[in-house]
N, CA, C and O of each residue as an XYZ file, in Angstrom:
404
protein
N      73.765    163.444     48.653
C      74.078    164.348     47.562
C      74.030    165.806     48.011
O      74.849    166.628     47.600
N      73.061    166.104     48.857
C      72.897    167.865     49.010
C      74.007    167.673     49.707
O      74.958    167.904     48.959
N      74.490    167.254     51.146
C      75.905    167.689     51.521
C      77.055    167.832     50.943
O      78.005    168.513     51.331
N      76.966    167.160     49.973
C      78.262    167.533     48.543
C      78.347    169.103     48.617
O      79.329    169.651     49.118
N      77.467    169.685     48.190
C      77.302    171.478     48.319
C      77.891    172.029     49.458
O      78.250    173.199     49.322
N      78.128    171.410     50.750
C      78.752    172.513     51.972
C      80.184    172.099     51.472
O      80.659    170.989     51.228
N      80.777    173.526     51.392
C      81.719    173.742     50.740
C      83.107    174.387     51.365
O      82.712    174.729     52.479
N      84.411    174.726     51.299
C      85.070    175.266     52.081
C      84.487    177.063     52.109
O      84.822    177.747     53.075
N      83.614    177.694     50.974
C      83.039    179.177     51.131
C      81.686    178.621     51.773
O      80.814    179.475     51.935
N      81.566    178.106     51.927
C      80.022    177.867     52.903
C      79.842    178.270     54.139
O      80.955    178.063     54.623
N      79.068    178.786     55.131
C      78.593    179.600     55.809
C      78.195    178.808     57.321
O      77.302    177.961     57.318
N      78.763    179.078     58.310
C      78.016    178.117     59.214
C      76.635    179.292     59.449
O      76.616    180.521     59.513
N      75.226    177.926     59.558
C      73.815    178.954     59.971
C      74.048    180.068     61.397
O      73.446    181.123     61.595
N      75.063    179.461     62.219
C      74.967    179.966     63.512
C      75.598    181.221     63.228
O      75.528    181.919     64.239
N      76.362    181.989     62.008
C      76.749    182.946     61.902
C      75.389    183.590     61.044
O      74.929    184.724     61.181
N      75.169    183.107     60.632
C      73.930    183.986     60.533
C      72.715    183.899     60.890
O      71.699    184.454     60.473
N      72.957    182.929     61.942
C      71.821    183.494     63.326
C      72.439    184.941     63.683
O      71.914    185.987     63.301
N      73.437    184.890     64.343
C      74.117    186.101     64.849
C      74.160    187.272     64.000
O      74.230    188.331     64.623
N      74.143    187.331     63.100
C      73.872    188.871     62.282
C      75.368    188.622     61.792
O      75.671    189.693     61.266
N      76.279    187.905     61.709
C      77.901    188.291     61.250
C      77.415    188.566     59.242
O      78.087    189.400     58.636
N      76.539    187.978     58.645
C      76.365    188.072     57.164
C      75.073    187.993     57.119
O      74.245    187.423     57.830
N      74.995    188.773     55.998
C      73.723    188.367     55.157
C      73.528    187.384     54.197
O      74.512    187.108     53.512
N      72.548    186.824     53.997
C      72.038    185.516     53.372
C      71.641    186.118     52.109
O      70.463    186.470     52.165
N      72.236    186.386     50.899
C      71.638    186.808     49.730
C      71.192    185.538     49.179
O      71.326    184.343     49.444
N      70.405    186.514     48.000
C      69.150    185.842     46.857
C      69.877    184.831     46.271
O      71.048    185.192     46.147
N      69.710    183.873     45.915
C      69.902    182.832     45.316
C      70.985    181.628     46.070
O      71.167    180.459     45.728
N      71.525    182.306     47.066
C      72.526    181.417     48.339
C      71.663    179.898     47.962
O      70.640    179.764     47.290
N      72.585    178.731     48.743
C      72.077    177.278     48.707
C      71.887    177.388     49.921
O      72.670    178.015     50.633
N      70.890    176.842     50.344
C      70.848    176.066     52.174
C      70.520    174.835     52.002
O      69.686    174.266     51.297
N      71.435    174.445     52.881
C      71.937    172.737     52.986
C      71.450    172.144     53.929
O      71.933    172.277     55.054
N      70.531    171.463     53.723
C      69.788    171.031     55.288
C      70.270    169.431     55.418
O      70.607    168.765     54.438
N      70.249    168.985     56.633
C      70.756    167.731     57.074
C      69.423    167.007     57.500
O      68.529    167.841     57.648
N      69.012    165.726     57.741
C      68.556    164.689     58.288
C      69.318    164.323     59.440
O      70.419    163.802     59.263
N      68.815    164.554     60.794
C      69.455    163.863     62.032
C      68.758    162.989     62.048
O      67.843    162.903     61.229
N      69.038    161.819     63.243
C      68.699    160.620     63.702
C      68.241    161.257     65.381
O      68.239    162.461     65.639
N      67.834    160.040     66.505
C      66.999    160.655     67.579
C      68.127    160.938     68.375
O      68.032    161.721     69.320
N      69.050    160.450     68.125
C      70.335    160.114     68.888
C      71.001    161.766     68.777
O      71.741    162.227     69.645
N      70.556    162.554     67.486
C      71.396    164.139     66.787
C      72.404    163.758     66.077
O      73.074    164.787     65.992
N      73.175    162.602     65.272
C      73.651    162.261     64.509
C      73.626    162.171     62.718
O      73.187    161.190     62.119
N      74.001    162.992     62.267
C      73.908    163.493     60.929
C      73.529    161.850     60.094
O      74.365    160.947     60.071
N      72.154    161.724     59.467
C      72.173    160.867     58.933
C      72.572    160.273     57.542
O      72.411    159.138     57.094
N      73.269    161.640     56.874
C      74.283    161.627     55.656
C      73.315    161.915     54.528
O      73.667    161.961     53.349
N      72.056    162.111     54.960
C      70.597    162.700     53.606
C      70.476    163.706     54.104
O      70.595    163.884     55.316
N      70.110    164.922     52.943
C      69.261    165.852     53.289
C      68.452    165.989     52.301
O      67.679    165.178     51.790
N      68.876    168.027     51.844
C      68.165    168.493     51.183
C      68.736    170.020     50.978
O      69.426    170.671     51.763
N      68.149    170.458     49.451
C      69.240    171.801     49.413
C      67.585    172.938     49.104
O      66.573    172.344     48.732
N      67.552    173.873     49.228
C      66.688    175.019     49.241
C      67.664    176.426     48.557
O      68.735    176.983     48.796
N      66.663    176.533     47.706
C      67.523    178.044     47.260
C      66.702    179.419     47.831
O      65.575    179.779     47.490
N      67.552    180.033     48.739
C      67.382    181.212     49.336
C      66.634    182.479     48.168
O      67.097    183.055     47.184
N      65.409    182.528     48.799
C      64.784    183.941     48.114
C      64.552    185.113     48.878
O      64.125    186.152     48.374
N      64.864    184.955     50.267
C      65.315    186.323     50.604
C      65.453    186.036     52.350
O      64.769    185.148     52.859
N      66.311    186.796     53.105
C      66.587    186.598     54.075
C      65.202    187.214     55.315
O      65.515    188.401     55.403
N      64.096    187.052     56.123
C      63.150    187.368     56.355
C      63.950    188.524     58.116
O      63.671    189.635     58.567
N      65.176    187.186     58.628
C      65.627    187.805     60.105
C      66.688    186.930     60.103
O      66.961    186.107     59.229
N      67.286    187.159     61.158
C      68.760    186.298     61.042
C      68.533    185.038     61.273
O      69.594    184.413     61.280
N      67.662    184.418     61.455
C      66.980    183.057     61.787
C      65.983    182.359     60.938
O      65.593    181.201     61.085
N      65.546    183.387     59.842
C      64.054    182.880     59.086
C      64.225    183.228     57.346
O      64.486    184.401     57.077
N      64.136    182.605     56.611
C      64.445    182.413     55.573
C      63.043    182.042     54.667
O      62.570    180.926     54.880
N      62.378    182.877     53.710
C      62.140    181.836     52.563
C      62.333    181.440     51.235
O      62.242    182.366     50.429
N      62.476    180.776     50.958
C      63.022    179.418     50.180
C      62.290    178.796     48.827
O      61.132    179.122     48.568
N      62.768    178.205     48.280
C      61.953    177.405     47.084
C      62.974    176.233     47.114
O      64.191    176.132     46.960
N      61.999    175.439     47.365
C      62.832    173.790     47.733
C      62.104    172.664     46.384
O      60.892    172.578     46.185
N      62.668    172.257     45.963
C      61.966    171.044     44.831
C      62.506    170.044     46.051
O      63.165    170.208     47.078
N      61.784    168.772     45.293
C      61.637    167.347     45.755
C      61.163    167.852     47.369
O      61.974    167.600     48.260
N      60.070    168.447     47.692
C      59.600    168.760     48.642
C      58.115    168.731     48.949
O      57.522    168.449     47.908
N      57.242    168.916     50.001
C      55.970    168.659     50.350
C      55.445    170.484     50.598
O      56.103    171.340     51.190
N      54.165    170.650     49.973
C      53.409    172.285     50.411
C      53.131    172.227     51.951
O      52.489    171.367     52.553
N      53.830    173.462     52.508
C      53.050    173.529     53.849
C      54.116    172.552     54.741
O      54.946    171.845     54.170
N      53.962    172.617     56.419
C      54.457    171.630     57.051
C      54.093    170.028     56.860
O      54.843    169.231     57.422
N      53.100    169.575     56.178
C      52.665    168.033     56.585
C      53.596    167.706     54.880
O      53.752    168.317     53.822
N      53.922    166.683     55.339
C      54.539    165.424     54.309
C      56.051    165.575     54.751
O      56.549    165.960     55.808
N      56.755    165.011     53.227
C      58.163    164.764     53.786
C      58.612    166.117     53.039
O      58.196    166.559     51.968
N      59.558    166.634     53.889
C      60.132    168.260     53.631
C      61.651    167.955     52.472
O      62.146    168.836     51.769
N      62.032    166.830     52.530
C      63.284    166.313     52.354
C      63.045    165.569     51.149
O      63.894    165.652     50.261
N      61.929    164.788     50.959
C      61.399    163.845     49.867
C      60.374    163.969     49.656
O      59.581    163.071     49.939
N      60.067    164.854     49.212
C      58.173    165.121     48.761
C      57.868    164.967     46.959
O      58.365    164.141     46.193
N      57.004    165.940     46.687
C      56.539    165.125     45.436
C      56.358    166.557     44.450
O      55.662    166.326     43.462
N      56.724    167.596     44.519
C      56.988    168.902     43.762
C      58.201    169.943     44.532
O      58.984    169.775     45.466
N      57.895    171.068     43.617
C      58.568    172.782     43.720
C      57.861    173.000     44.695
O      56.788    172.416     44.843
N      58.363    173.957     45.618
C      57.323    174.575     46.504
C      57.906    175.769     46.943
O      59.135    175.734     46.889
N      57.211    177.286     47.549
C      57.909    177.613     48.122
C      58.220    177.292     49.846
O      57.678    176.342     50.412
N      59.013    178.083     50.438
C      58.926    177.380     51.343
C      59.429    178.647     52.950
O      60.065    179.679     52.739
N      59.091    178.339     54.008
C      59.665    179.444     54.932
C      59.885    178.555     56.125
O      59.034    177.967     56.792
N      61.678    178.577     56.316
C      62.551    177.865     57.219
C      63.238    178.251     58.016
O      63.840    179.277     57.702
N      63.392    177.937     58.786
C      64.047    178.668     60.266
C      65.058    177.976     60.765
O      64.809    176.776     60.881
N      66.749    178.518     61.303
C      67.775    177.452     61.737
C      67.154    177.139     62.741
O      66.392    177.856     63.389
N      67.405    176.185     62.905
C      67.501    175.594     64.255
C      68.737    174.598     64.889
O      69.375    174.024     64.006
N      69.122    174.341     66.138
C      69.973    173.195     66.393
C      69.566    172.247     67.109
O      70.233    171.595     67.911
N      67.795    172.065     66.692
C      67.586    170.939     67.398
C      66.578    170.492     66.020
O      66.305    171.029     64.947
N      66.117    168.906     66.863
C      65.138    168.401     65.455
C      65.757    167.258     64.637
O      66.950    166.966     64.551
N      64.851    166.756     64.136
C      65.446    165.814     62.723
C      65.609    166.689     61.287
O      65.115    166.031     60.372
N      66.058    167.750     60.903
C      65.557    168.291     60.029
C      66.649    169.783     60.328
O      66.274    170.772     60.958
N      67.803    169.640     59.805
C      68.543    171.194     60.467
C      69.011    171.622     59.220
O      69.000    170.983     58.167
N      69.368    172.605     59.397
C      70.304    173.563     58.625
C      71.483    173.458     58.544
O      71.931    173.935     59.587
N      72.638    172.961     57.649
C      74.108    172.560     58.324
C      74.724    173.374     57.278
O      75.934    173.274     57.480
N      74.492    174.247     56.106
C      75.697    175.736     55.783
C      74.472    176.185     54.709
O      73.443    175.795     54.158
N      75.331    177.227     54.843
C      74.865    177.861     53.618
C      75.665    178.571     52.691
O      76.446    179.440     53.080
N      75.540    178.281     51.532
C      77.026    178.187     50.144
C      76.326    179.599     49.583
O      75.175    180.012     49.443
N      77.359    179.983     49.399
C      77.115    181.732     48.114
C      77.032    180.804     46.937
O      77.747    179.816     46.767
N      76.231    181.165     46.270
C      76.280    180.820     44.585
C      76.803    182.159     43.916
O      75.894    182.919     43.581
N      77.983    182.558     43.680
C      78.783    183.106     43.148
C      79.567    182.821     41.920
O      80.422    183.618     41.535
């Protein structure tokens, strides 16, 4: 369901690793579930952007999520806020980020 949201205005993260945009307030970030293999496992998770920290670091308010790093980030058990970083490695990535416009 969250990958439904990457959209044709959606954002690849690696452009804003690079500084090309800014990540405004209320943006979606679309995070993916990889497998060990790096194969998109078709689950994620969506986070709504509360403010851009660096071109790499973000924090967030994620529901259906876990406080803190321990539990499941993707399937947890409340609201939380949250502070996330792209990355292109991991089970757990960043794959766009949509303007809510």
């Amino acid at each position: 369901m969250a990958q439904a949201f990457r959209t044709g205005i959606s954002i690849r993260p690696s452009h804003a690793a690079k500084g090309y945009c800014k990540v405004q307030e209320g943006w979606l970030l679309i995070w993916a579930n990889f497998n060990s293999s790096g194969r998109n496992k078709g689950t994620g998770h969506i986070e709504i952007n509360e403010r851009q920290i660096s071109n790499t670091e973000f924090d967030a308010i994620g529901a259906n999520t876990s406080s803190g790093r321990a539990g499941s980030q993707s399937d947890g058990d409340g609201v939380y806020p949250t502070r996330r970083r792209i990355s292109e490695k991991g089970k757990f990535r960043l794959i766009a980020i949509t303007p809510s416009w």
